[in-house]
Backbone bond lengths (Angstrom), bond angles and torsions (degrees), N, CA, C in turn:
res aa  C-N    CA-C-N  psi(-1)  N-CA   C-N-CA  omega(-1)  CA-C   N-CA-C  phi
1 X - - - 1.459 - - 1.529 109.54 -
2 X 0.995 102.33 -44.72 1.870 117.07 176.52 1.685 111.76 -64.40
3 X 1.191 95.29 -28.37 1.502 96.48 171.91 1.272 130.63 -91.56
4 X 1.535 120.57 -25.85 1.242 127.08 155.91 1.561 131.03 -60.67
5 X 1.386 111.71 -31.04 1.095 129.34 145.56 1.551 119.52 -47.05
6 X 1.121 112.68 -89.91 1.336 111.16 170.48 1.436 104.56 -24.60
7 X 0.892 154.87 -90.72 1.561 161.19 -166.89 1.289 110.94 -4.88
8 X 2.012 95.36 -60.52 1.547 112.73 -148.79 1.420 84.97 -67.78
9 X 1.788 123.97 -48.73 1.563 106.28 -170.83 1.538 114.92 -54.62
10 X 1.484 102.33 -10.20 2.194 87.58 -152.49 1.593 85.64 -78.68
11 X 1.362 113.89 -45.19 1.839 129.94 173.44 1.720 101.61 -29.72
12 X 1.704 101.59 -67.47 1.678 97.38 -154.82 1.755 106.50 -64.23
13 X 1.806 110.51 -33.29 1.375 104.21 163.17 1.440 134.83 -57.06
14 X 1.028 114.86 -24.51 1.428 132.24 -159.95 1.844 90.68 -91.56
15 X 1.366 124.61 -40.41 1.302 112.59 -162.46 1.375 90.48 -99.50
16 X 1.555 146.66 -9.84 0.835 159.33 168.80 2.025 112.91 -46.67
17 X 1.810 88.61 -56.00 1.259 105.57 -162.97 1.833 85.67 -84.24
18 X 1.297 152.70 -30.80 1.216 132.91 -142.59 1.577 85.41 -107.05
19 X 1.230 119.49 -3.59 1.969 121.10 155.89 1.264 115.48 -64.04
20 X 1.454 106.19 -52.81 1.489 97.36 -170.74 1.359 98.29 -89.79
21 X 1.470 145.43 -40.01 1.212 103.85 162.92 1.361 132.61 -41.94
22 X 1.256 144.53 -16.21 1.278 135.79 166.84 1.363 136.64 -76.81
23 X 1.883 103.97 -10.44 1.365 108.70 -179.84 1.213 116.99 -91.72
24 X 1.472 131.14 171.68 1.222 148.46 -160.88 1.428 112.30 -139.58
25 X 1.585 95.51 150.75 1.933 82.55 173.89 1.830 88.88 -126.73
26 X 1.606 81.92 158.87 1.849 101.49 -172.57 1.209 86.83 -134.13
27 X 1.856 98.85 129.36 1.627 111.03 174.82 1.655 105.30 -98.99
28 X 1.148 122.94 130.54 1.260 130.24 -164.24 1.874 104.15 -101.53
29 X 1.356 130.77 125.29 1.554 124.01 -164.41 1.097 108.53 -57.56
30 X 1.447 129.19 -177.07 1.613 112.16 135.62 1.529 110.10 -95.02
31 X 1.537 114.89 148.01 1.356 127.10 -162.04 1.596 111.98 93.83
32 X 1.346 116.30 12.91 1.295 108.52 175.34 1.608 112.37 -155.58
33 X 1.486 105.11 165.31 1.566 104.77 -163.87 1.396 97.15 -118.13
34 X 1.538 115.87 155.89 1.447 113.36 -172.83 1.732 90.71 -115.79
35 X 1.688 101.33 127.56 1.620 108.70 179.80 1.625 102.34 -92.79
36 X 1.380 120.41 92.92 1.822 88.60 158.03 1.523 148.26 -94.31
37 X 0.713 110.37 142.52 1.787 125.13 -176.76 1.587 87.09 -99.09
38 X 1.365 87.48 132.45 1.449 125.83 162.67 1.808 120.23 -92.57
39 X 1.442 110.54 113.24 1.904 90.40 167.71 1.476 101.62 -145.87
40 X 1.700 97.98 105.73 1.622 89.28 -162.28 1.759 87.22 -100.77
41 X 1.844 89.16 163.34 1.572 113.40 -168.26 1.509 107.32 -54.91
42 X 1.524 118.32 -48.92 1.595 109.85 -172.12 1.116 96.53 -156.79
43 X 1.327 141.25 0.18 1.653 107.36 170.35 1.841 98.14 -132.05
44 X 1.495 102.41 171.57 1.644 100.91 174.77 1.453 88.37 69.71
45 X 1.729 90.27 174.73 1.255 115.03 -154.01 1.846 109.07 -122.01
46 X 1.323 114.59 131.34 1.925 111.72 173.99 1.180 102.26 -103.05
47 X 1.364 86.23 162.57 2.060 113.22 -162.69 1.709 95.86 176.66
48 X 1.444 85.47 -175.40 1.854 119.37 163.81 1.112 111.25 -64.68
49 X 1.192 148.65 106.03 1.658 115.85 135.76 1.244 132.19 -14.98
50 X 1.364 143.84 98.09 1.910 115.15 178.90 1.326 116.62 -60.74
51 X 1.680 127.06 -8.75 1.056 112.60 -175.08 1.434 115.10 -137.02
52 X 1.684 112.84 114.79 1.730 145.33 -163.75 1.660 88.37 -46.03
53 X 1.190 101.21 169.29 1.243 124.76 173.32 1.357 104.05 -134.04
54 X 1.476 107.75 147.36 1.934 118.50 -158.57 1.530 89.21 -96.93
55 X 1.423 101.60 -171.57 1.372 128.52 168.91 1.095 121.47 -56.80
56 X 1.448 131.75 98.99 1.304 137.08 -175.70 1.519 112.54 175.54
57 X 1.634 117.97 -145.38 1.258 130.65 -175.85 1.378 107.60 -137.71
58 X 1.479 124.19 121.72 0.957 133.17 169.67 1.402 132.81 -103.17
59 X 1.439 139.84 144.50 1.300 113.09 -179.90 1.616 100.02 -106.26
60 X 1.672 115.20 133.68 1.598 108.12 170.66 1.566 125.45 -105.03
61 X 0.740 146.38 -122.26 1.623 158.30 151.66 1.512 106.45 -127.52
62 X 1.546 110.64 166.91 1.853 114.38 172.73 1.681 99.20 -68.92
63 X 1.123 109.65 -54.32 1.458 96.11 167.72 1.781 150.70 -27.20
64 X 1.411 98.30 -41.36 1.543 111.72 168.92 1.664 105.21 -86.56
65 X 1.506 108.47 -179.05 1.601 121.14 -164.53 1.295 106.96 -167.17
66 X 1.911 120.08 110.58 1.087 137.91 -159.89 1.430 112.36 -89.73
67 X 1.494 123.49 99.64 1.791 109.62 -172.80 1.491 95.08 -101.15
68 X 0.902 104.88 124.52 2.074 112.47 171.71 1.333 100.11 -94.27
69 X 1.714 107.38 128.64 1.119 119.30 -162.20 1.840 90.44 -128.34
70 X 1.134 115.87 136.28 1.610 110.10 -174.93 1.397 86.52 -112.95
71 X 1.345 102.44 131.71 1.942 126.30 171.14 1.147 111.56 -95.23
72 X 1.720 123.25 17.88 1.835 105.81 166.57 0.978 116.19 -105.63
73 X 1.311 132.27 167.06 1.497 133.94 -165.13 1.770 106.64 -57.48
74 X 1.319 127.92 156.61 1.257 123.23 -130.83 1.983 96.80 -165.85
75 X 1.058 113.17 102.86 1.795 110.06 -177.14 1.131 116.16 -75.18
76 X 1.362 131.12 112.39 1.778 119.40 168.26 1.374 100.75 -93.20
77 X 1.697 125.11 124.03 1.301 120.61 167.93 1.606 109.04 -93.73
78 X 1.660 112.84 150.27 1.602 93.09 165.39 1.868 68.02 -147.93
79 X 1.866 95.53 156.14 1.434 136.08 167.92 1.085 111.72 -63.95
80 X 1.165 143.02 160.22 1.622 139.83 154.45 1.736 104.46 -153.97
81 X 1.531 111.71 138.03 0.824 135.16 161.40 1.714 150.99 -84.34
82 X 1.465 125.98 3.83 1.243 131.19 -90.37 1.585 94.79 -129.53
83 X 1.220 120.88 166.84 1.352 138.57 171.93 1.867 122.84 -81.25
84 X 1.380 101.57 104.78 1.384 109.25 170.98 1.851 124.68 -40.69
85 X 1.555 94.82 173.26 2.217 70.76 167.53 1.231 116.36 -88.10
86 X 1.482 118.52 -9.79 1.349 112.09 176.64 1.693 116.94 -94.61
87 X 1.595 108.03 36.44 1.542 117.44 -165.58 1.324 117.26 37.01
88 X 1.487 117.16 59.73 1.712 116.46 154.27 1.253 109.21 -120.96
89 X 0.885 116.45 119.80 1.690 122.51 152.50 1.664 117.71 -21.21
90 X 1.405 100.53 124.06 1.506 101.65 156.87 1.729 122.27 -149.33
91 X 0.830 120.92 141.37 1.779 122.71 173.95 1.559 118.26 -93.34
92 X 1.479 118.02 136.77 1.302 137.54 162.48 1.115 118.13 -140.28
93 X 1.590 123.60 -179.67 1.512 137.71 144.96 1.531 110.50 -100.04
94 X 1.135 107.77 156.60 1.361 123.25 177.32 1.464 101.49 -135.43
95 X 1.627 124.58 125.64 1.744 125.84 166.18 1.888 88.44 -111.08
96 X 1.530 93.29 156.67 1.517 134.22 173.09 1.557 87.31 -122.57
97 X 1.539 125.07 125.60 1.309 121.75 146.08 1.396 102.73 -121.95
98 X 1.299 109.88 147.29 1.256 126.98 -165.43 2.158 104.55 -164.81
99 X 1.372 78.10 147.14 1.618 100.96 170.32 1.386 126.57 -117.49
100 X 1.562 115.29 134.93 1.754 104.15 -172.93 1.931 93.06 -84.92
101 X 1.454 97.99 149.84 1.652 108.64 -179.31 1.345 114.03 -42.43
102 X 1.229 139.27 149.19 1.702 131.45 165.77 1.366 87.51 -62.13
103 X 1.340 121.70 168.44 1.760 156.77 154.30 1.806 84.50 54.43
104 X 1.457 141.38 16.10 1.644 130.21 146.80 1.247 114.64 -94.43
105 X 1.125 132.59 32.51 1.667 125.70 -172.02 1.823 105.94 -90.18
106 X 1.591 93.52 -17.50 1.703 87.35 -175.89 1.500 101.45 -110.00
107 X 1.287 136.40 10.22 1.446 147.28 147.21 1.495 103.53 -79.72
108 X 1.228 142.07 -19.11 1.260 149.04 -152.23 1.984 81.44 -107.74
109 X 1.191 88.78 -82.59 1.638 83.44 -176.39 1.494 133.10 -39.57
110 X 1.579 98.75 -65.13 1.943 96.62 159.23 1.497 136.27 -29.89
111 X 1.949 106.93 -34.30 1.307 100.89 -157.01 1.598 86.69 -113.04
112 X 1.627 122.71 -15.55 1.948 89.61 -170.58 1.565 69.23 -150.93
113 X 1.513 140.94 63.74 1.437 124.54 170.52 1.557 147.29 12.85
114 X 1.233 129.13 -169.97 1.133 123.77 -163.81 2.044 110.10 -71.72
115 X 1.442 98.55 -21.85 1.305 93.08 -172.20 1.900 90.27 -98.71
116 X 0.906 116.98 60.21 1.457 104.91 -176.36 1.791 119.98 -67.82
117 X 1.188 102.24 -5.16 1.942 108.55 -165.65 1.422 85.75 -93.54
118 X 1.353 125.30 -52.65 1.581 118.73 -150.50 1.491 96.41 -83.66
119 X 1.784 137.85 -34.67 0.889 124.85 153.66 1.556 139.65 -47.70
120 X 1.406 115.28 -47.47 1.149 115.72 -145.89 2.201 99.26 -132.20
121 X 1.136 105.94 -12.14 1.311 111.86 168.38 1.421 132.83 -115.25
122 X 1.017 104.86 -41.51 2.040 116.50 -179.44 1.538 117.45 -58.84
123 X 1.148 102.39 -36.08 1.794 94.26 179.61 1.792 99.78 -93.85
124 X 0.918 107.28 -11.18 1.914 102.63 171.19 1.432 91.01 -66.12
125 X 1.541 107.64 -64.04 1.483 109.74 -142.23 1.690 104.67 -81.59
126 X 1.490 129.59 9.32 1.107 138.52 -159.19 1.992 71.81 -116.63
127 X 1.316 133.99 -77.65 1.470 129.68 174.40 1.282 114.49 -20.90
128 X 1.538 133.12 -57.09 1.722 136.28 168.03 1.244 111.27 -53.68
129 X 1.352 127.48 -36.10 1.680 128.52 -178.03 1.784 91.89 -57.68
130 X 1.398 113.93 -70.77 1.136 132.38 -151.84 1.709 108.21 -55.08
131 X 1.349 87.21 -52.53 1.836 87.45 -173.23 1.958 109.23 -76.85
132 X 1.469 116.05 -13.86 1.235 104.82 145.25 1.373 152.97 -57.16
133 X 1.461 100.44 -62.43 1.488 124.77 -178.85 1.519 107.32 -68.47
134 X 1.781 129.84 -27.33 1.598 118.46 141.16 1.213 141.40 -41.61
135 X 1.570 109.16 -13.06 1.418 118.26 -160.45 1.839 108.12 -90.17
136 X 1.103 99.14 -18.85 1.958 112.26 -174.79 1.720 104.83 -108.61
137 X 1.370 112.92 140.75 1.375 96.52 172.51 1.671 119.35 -84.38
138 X 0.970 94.96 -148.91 1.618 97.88 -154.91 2.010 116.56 -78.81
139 X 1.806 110.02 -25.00 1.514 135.88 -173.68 1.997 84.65 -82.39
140 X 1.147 96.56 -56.00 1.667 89.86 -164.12 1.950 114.15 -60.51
141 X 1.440 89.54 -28.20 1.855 86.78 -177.29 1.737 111.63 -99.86
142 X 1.520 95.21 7.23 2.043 91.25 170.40 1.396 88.91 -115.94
143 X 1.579 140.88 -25.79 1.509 114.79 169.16 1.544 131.22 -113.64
144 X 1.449 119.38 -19.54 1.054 103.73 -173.24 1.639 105.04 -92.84
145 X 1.314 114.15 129.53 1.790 134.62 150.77 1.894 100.44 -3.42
146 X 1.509 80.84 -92.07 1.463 93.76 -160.08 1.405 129.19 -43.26
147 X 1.669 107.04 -7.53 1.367 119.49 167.11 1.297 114.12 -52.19
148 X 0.925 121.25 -65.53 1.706 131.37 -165.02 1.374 109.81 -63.44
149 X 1.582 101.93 -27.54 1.771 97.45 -179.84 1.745 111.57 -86.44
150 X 1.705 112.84 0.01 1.622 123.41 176.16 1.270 100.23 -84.70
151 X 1.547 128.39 -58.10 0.993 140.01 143.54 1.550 131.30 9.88
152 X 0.858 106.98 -79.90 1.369 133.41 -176.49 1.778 116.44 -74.19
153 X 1.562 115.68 -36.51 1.758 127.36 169.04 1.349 92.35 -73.51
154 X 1.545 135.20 -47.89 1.293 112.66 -173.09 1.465 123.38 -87.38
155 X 1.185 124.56 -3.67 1.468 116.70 174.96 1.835 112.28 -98.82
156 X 1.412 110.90 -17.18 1.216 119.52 160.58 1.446 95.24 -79.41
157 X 1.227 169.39 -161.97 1.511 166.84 -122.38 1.613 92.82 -17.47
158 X 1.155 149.85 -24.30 1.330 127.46 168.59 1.409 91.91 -81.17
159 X 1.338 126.52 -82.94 2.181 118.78 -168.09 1.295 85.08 -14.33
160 X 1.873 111.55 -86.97 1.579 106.85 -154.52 1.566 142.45 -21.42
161 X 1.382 94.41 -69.08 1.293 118.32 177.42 1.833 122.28 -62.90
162 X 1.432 101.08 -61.21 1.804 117.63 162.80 1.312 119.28 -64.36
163 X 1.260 139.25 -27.80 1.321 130.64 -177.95 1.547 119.80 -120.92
164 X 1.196 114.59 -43.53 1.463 136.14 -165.04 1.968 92.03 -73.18
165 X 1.146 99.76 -68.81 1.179 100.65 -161.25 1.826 110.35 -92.27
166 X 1.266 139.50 -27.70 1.022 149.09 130.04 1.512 110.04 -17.30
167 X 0.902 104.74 -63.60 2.330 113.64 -179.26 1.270 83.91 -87.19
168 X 1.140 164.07 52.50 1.380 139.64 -169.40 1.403 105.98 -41.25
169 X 1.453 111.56 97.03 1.595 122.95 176.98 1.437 87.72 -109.09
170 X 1.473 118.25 148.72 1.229 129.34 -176.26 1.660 110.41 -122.37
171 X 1.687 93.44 74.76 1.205 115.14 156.03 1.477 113.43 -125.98
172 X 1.385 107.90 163.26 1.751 114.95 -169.18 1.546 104.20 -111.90
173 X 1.139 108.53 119.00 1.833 118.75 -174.88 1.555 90.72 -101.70
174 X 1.765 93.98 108.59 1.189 117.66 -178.70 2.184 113.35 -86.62
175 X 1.390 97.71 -28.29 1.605 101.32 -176.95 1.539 109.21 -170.63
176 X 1.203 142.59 176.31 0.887 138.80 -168.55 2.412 90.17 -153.63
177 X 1.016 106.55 139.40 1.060 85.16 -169.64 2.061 92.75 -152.31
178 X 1.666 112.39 109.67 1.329 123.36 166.87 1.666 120.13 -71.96
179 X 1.371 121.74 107.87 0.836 120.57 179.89 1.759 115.82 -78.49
180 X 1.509 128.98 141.95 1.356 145.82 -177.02 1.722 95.06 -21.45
181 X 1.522 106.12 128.20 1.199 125.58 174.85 1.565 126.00 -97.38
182 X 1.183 121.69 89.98 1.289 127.54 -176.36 1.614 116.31 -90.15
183 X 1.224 123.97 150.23 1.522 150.23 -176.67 1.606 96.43 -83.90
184 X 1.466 126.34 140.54 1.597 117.37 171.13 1.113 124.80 -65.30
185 X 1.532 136.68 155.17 1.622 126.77 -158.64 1.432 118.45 -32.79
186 X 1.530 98.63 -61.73 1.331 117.56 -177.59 1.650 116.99 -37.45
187 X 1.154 109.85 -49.54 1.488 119.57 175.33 1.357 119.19 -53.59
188 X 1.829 98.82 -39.56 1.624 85.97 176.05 1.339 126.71 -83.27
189 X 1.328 121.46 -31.12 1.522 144.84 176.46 1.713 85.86 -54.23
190 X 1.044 131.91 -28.08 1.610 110.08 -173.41 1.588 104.56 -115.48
191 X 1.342 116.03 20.96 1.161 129.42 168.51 1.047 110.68 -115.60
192 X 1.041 145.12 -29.70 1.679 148.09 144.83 1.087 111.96 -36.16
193 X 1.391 118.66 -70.83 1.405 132.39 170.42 1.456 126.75 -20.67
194 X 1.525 106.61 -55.28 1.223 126.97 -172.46 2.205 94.33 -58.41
195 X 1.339 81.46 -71.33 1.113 106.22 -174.70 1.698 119.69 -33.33
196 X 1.195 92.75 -39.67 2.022 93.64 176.33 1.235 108.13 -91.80
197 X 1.880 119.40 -23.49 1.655 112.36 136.91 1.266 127.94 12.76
198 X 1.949 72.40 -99.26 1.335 85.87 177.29 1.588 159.76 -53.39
199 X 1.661 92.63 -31.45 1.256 124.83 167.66 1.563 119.35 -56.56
200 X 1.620 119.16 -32.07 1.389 114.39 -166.64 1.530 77.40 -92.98
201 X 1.536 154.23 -31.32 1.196 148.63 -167.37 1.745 97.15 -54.68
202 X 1.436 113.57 -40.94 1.096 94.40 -158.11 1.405 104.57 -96.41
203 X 1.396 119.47 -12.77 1.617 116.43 -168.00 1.865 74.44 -74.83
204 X 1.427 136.55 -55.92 1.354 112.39 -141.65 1.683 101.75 -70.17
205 X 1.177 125.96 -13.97 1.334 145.51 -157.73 2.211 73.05 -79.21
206 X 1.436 126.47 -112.09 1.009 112.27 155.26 1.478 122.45 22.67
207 X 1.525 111.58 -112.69 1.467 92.49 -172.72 1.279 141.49 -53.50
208 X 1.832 114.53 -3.59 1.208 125.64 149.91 1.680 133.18 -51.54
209 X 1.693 90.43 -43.29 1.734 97.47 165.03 1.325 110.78 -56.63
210 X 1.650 120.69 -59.11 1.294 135.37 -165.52 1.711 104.50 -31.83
211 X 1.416 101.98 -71.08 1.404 126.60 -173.12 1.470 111.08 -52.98
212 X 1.297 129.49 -31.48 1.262 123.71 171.77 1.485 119.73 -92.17
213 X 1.420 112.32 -19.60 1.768 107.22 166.49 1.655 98.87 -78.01
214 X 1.357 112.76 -22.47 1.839 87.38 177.35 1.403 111.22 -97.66
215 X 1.302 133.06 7.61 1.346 128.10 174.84 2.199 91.09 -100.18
216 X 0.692 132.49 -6.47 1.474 148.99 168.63 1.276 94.79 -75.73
217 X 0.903 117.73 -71.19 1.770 126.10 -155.88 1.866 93.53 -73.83
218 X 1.208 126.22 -29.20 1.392 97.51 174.47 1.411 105.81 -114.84
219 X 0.940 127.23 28.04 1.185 135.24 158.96 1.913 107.16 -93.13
220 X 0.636 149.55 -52.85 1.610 157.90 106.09 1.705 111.65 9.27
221 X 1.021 124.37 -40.02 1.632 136.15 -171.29 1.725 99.21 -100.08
222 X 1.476 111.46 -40.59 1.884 110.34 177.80 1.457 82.44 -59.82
223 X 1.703 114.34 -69.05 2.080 108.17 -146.87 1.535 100.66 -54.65
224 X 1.413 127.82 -29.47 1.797 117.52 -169.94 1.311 100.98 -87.78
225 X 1.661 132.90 -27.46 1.578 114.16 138.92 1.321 138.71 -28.78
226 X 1.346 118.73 -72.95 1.053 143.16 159.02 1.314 124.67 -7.29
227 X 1.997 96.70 -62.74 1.790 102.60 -176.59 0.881 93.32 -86.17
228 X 2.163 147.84 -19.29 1.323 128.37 -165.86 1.884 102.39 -71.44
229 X 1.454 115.20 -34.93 0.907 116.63 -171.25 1.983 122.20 -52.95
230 X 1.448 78.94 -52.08 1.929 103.53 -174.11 1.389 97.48 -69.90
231 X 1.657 115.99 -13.73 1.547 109.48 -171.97 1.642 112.53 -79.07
232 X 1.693 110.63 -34.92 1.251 152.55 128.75 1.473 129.58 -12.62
233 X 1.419 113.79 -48.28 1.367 132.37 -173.24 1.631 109.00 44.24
234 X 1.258 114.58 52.79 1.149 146.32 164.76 1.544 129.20 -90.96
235 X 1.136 126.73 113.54 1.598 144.69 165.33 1.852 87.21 -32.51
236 X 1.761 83.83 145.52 1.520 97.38 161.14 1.601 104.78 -73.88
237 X 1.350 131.46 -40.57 1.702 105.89 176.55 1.526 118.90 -72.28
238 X 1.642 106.51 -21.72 1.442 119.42 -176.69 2.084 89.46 -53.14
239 X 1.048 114.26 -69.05 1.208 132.88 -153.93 1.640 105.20 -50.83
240 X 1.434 110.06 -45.42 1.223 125.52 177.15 1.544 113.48 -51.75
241 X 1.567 109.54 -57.69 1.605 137.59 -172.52 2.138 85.97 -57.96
242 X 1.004 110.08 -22.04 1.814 117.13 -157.96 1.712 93.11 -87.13
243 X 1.285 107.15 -52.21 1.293 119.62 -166.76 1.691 110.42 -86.34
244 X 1.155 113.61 -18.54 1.608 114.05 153.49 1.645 125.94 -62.67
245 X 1.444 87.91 -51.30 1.535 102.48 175.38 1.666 118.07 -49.06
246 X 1.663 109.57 -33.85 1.476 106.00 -162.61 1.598 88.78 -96.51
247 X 1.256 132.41 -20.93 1.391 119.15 171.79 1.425 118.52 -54.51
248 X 1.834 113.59 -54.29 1.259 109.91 -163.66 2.013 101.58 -68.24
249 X 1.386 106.53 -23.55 1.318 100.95 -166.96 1.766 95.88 -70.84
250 X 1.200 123.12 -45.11 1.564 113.02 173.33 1.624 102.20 -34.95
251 X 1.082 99.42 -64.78 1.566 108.03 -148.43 2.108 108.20 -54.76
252 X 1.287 106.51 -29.61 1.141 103.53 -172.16 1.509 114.93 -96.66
253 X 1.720 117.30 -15.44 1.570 130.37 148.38 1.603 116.52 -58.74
254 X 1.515 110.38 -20.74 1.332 98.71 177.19 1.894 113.83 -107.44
255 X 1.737 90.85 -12.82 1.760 72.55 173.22 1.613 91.48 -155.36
256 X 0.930 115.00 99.03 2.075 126.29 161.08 1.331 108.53 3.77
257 X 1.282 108.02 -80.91 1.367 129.80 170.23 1.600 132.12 -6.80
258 X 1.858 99.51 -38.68 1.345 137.68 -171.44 1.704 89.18 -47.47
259 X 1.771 101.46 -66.49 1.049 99.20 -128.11 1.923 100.89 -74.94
260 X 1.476 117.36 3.78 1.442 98.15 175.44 1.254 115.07 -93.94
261 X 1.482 125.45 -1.10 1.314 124.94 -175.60 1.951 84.45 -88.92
262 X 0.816 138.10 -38.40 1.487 136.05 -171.18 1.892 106.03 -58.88
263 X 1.167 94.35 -61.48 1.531 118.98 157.10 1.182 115.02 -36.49
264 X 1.460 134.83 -51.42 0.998 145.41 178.54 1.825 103.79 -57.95
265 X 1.299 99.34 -77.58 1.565 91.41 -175.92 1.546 126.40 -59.27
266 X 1.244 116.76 -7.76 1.802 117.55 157.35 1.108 90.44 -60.31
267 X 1.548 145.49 -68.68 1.705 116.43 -165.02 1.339 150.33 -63.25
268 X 1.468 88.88 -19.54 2.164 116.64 -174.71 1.772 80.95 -79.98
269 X 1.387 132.73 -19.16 1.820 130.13 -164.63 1.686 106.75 81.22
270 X 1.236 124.42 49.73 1.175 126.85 143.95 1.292 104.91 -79.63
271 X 1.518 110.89 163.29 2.039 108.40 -174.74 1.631 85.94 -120.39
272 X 1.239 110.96 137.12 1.302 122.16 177.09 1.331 104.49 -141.36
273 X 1.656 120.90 113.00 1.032 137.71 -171.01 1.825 97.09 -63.11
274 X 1.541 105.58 138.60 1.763 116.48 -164.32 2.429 83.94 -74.04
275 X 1.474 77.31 151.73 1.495 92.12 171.51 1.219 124.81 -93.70
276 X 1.470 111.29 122.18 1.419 128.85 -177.53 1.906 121.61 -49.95
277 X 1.401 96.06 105.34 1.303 107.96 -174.16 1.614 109.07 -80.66
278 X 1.716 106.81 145.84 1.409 105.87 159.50 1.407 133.61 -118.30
279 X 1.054 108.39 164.38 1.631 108.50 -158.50 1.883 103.82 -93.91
């Protein structure tokens, strides 16, 4: 009797110890939830856990399977290549950031698995990019601002509404965010082009005005010559010899100096008509 006894303990220790040799510990981050799946060898039943495990260390069996699922907001980028509405080509990025729910990571897993974005979201949300960014032509989505911010309310209200909540996947669509929309090289190099076009159109447009208010303006300055002269009854050289005279006299009322360089050339035999004195 004593020995059968004895047994059962040496048994329950013995199967005791070849348990914990089999377990494991899984350190769980912070910012992330640990999903386990169960898949036992032959008896009982595998699945999800419904309920995550927090930040810490857990010990499991070989049997279970630890998926770390991180619950902070999270960027999916995708490329696009695509046709405007007025059929031009243009390139961007487009991000989806989004967060899976705290305590849904093992509803998340059960119902659309670990790759749940590339399955069950990216080609939706790559479809909303597309059937938007067709909708504007090609001037409005490389210059105006406010594009990207139309952009961007309506393809977040499509995720939301069409995918998120439609699949009810229990992730949180934090922003939706269109990155700068460019035209292919070619487009711009001939948009530049245009553009400095235009620019010399308008400087020559410009110095065309220029040139005709100053051929105006001395055309305007000969006729008030003209009548000062006849007003005068003055010779056209008389008038000239008149209009020399009142230059040098400016010139030497405005700077002293004038008058020895004037002075000067009476001696080398320049002729410098004498300056009109007043009384």
């Amino acid at each position: 009797m004593k020995k059968s006894r004895r047994d059962a303990i040496v048994k329950s220790v013995f199967a005791g110890a070849l348990l914990l040799m089999g377990t494991a510990c899984v350190a769980i981050e912070a910012g992330h939830e640990g999903v386990l799946v169960e898949q036992p060898f032959i008896f009982g039943h595998g699945g999800v856990d419904p309920v995550p495990t927090t930040t810490g260390r857990i010990w499991i069996v070989p049997t279970t399977k630890v998926i770390a699922i991180d619950v902070r907001p999270v960027q999916y980028a995708e490329h696009f290549d695509i046709i405007s509405a007025e059929n031009a080509p243009v390139s961007f990025d487009a991000f989806l950031i989004a967060n899976i729910v705290e305590g849904r990571s093992p509803e998340l897993i059960a119902k659309f698995g670990p790759t749940w974005y590339r399955n069950n979201v990216k080609e939706a949300f790559r479809t909303f990019v597309r059937e938007e960014v067709q909708k504007y032509p090609l001037f409005q989505l490389t210059t105006d601002p406010t594009t990207r911010t139309k952009l961007q309310d309506a393809i977040a209200r499509e995720v939301q509404t069409k995918l998120i909540e439609k699949q009810n996947i229990p992730i949180q669509l934090n922003r939706i965010v269109v990155g700068s929309i460019l035209p292919p090289k070619g487009v711009v190099e001939q948009t530049t082009a245009t553009i400095v076009q235009e620019q010399r159109k308008l400087t020559m447009v410009e110095f065309q005005k220029a040139e005709e208010a100053r051929e105006n303006a001395e055309r305007q300055r000969g006729i008030a010559d003209r009548a000062y002269r006849e007003s005068l009854g003055l010779t056209a050289p008389e008038f000239v010899d008149l209009r020399r005279i009142e230059v040098q006299k400016e010139i030497v009322q405005h700077s002293p100096t004038a008058l020895t360089v004037i002075m000067g050339l009476e001696r080398i035999g320049i002729n410098i008509p004498p300056l009109a004195t007043t009384q």
